[in-house]
C-alpha positions as CSV (number, residue, x, y, z in Angstrom):
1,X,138.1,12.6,111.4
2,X,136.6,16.0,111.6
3,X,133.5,17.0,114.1
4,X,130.2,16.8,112.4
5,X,128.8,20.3,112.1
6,X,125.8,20.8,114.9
7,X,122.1,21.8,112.7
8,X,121.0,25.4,113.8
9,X,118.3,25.9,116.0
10,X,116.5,29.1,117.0
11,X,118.4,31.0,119.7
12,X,122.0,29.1,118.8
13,X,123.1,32.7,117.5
14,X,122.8,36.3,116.8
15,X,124.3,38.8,115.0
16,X,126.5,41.8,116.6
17,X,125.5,45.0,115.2
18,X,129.0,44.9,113.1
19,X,127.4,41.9,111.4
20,X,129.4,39.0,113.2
21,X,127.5,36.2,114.0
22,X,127.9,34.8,117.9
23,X,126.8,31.7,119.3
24,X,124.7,31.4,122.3
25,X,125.5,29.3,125.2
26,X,122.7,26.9,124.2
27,X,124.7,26.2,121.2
28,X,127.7,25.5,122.9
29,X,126.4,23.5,125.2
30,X,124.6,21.1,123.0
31,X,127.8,20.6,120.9
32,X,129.1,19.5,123.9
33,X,132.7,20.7,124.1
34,X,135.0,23.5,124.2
35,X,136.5,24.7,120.9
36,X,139.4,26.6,122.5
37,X,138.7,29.8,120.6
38,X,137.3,32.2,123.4
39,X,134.0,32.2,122.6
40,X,132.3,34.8,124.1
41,X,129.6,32.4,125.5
42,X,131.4,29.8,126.2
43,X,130.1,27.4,129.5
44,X,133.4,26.3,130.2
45,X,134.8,29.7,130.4
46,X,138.0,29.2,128.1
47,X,140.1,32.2,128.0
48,X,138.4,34.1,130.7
49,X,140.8,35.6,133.0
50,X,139.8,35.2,137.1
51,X,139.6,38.3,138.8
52,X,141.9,38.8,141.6
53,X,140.9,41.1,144.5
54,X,142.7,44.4,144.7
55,X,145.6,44.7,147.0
56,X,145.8,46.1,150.1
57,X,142.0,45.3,150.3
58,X,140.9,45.0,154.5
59,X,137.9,43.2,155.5
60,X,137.3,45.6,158.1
């Protein structure tokens, strides 16, 4: 059985200046899960790649 669609509040999304729209993190996190898509907003932080230090960094 599919997910029931979420209703729209005010601040769930914007539009990019190339006319996509983007939904906020509000709207993520009131859906309640990750979609697995990359969402640029996304709470959960799917697809985001950790940042290593650089090598040969010293602490000195």
């Amino acid at each position: 059985m599919p997910a029931t669609p979420q209703p729209l509040h005010p601040g769930d999304f914007y539009f990019t200046p190339e006319g996509y729209m983007v939904f906020t993190e509000q709207y993520h996190r009131r859906r309640g899960y990750c979609c697995k898509s990359g969402c640029r907003h996304c709470p959960w932080s799917f697809g985001r790649e950790k940042k290593k230090p650089p090598s040969g960094a010293t602490g000195s």
